[in-house]
Phi, psi and omega in degrees: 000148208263189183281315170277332179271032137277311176316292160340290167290328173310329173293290183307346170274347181291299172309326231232338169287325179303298174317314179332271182315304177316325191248339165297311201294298190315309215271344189253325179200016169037068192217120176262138188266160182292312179320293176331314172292331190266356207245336158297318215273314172307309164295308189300325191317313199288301185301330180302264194326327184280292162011297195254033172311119170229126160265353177242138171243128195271147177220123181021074182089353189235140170226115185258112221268349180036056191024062190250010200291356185287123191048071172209130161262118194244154141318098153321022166286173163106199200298120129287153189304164148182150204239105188278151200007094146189163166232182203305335192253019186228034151316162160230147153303274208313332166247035165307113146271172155271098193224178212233095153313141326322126176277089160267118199270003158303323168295310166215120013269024183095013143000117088026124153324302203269128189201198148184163203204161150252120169274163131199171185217127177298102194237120207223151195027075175293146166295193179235050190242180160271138194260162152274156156225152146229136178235170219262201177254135156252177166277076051217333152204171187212184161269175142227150172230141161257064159120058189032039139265115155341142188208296169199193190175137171277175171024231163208142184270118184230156192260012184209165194289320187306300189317297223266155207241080178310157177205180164255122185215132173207102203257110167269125198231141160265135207262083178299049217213107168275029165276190173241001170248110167201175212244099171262148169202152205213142198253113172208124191253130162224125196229343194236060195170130159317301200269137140224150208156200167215117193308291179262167201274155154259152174241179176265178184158160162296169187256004183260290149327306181289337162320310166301325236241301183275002198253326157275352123348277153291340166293334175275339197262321182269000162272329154296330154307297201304317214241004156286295236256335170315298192311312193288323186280320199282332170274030165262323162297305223252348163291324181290347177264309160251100182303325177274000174254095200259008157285316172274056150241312148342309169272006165283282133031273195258054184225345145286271230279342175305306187290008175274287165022292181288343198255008174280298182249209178053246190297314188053049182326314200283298185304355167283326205275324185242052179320337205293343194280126183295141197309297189317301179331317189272359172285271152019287159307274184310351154285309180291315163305302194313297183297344206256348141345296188267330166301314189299317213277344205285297172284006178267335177252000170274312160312316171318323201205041172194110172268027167259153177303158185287125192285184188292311168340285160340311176255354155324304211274301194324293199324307191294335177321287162340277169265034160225032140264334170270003155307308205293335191262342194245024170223145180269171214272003108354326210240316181279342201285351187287349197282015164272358150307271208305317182306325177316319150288315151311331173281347192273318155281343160305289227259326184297318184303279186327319171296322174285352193257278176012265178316252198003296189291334160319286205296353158273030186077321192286105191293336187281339182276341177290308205300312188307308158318302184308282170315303093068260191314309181280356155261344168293334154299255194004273192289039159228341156307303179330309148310323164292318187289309207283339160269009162090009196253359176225122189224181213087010226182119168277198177291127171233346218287302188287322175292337165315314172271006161287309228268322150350292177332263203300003171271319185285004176258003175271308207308337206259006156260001134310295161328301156327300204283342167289334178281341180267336179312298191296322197261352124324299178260006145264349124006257174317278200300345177293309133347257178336324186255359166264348183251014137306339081007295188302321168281320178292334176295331165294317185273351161289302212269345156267345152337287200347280184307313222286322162333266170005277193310288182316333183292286178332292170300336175260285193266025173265334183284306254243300151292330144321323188291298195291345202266336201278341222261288217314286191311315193285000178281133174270194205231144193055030184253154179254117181282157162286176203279276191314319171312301179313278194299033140264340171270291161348274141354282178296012165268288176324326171288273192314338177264353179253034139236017167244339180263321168310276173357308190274309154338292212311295200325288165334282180322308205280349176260005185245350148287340175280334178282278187233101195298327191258339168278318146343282159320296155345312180247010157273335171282328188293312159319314205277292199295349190268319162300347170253013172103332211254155182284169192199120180241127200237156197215083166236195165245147169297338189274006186268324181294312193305279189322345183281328172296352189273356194302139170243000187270125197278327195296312172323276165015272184309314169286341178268331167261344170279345165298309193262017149321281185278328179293338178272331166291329153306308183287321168297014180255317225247342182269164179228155160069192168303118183276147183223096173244156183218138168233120175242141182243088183228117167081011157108029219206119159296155162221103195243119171234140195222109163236180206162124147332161178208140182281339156341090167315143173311317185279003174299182191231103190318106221216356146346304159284092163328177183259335164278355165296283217327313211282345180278321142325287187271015168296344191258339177098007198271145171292118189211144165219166183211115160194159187257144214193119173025084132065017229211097171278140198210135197213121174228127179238155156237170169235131167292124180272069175306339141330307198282351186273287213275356152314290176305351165271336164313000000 
């Protein structure tokens, strides 16, 4: 078994042991382990090296293969000639470079894009097998020669810009040569592209392994495709199932443009697959698919772990988006291909924002932004290696950028089915508080109907006595008899008397419906109303967190007994107090705290008697702590009450 199909397998047994362990973890407490994140990250790390193991190396224009090629796809790197603006037949020795394959030769030797040069190279001790070459695509077209033979070519190579014809080409050759030596060289003109050169390596080979070699190749670009674009349709479905859940429709989003991504680079299956498209066109394309990256992945983890409106950074990156796909569609590719600098920096400030939201939601608990960092953190490697390959400054090294953002995927498409059950989690229990609040609705309707009867009853009892009074002093005046003066003013009164017990009434009612809103400014003004109609001052004392936390109250019978407890105490007090009343309600700690002090016409040896005896019993049906006392003339009455809705809300 070879060195890479060990490798293979060693993969599949790693996933199918994960996948275990990965649906064990899920059916039993559903928590994704960290182990699991690190044991992806460590594995990709090991197929990276290993992929890109190279033991041959070209040393100054010579690459001596020392017959090692069987079942081997080896890397052309390491020194090549190189004759900058010359072509083949115009070389010279006196102007031979040296440069380090991969070449871009804006890099080395430091070159202008638009040109055009020769590479080449010696390859010394070929085995005696059919050799393969593959070559990879450059910038922007080239030849290849074999002993100063023509072999194949992209486009068409030229010394001016007018001539030469960019194209996309990746080309597999069979090397027809019974020597065990020959000379390759390869003609590469560049006129429409900042860089020119050759990005990626080429490799050697038996010619059956290089076959394998580019076939699996695509076969990796349509699978990473196939299984970006799963991913992407099944969360657009499921934003369309759950409408207001605008993280899957974002990571749906960029897991379609994510899946152009492989049939774009690696292999460039797609521009194979769609000759009609013009070289530039796919330059375009293949820019836009870039860009459009980073907007997508930005608001898909900003929505996530963030209910604030979109910041400045947020619309900063739409603007730049924005207008740098209409550099890209309304320029030629001389001119847009240079925008992965600035982007490059945006993605730089994208992962600093993004890493500060992250953390945030940590230090609030949320196990899922802890998993999401962590990965988080291991695609911001991947893409700034990706980055490093593509300037040419890390070489050797194919496209790491899209498996890196499968295994980013599937994790984050786990993370977001946490999310889902966190979302049926919720809608459950917005269920439930919805529940909770109609037969709270059910109870306060009751407790209205018994206001009601209790309105009623007072109506009857107070001004129905009351009128009765007047109807009867009405009959007994005789006719054509003349009232005194004190008769009128006793019917006067007694007129005044029956409409301040028809407006008490109708208060009290108000009040108790303007108490079902904000239960303490309701109070508050039926003692302000009581105390005002007698002459007397009122000092009302609470907190906003005591009015807010009061409404969270779910027990109504509390309610209902505290105003009728600060009812019966103000009516006490307006008979037997002088001067200025001073009450305070405080809410701390699940604990009411209600104190009422007031002058008192009260002797010190007297016996306190202010608390009725149905206060006291209505205190201790609530479980409430109550005192009473006279102090310099000073009457002072405090109870506290335990909320206990509010203790077992906080332990929920």
């Amino acid at each position: 078994m070879t060195k890479e199909k060990r490798i293979l397998t060693k993969i599949g047994e790693i996933l199918f042991f994960e996948r275990k362990q990965f649906l064990d973890k899920v059916s039993k407490d559903s928590i994704y382990s960290n182990t699991v994140i690190l044991r992806f990250i460590v594995f990709f790390s090991l197929v990276l090296s290993n992929c890109t193991q190279v033991t041959v190396q070209a040393q100054k224009g010579i690459f001596d293969l020392e017959n090692q090629l069987y079942n081997r796809v080896i890397p052309l790197n390491g020194e090549w000639e190189f004759y900058p603006n010359r072509r083949l037949n115009s070389i010279k020795e006196d102007l031979k470079l040296f440069v380090e394959m991969p070449s871009l030769w804006t890099t080395d030797p430091g070159l202008p894009g638009e040109g055009f040069g020769v590479y080449q190279l010696r390859i010394k001790n070929i085995p005696n097998v059919l050799i393969g070459l593959h070559i990879p695509e450059m910038y922007s077209s080239y030849n290849v020669y074999i002993n100063d033979q023509l072999v194949t070519k992209s486009g068409h190579v030229a010394n001016t810009k007018e001539e030469v014809i960019p194209s996309f080409n990746r080309n597999v050759i069979q090397l027809n040569t019974n020597s065990n030596e020959f000379k390759l060289s390869i003609e590469v003109a560049n006129f429409h592209f900042p860089r020119g050169g050759i990005p990626s390596s080429l490799h050697i080979g038996e010619y059956k392994d290089i076959v394998g070699y580019r076939e699996n190749g695509i076969a990796e670009s349509v699978f990473l495709s196939g299984a970006a674009f799963i991913l992407g349709f099944y969360h657009i479905i499921a934003f369309l199932i759950f409408r207001k859940d605008k993280p899957f429709l974002f990571f749906g989003f960029f897991c379609l443009n994510l899946s152009l991504r492989p049939l774009l680079i690696n292999e460039q299956y797609l521009v194979e697959t769609l000759p009609i498209i013009s070289w530039e066109n796919w330059q375009k394309i293949e820019f836009l698919n870039f860009l459009a990256l980073l907007p997508f992945f930005y608001h898909f983890i900003r929505v996530s772990y963030s209910k604030e409106p979109q910041k400045i950074f947020s619309k900063f990156l739409n603007v730049i988006f924005i207008s740098l796909s209409l550099l890209v569609i309304f320029t030629p590719p001389i001119i847009f291909a240079n925008i992965p600098i600035p982007v490059y920096i945006l993605i730089g400030a994208a992962v600093v924002e993004l890493s500060i939201l992250l953390v945030r939601e940590i230090k609030k608990g949320d196990k899922g932004a802890k998993v999401v960092f962590l990965l988080f953190l291991f695609l911001a490697v991947v893409v700034l290696i990706e980055i490093l390959i593509e300037r040419n400054i890390i070489k050797g090294v194919d496209f790491i950028e899209v498996p890196g953002f499968i295994i980013f995927l599937l994790s984050q498409a786990y993370v977001l089915s946490l999310h889902t059950e966190k979302l049926r989690k919720e809608k459950t229990e917005a269920e439930t508080e919805i529940l909770n609040q109609k037969r709270k609705n059910i109870r306060l309707e009751l407790s209205l109907s018994n206001e009601r009867e209790r309105i009623v009853t007072d109506l009857h009892d107070h001004l129905g006595a009351r009128l009765t009074d007047l109807s009867l002093k009405i009959d007994n005046l005789k006719p054509n008899n003349q009232l005194s003066e004190k008769e009128i003013e006793t019917l006067k009164i007694d007129v005044k008397k029956c409409f301040q017990s028809f407006r008490d009434t109708i208060y009290d009612n108000d009040d108790f419906r303007i108490m079902a809103e904000d239960y303490m400014y309701g109070l508050q003004l039926n003692l302000t109303r009581r105390y005002a109609n007698a002459n007397r001052k009122l000092r009302f004392h609470t907190t906003e967190s005591t009015s807010q936390n009061f409404q969270k109250i779910e027990e109504e019978e509390i309610k209902r007994n505290l105003y009728a407890i600060t009812v019966e105490i103000a009516t006490n007090d307006l008979k037997y107090g002088s001067n200025t009343t001073n009450w305070s309600f405080i809410l701390e700690n699940h604990v009411l705290q209600v104190n009422m002090n007031v002058e008192t016409k009260f002797s010190q040896s007297r016996d306190i008697s202010i608390g009725s005896k149905s206060i006291q019993k209505r205190l201790q049906s609530m479980n409430a702590n109550f005192s009473e006392f006279i102090e310099n003339n000073t009457y002072s009455i405090q109870f506290q009450i335990p909320i206990h809705s509010l203790i077992q809300n906080e332990k929920k």
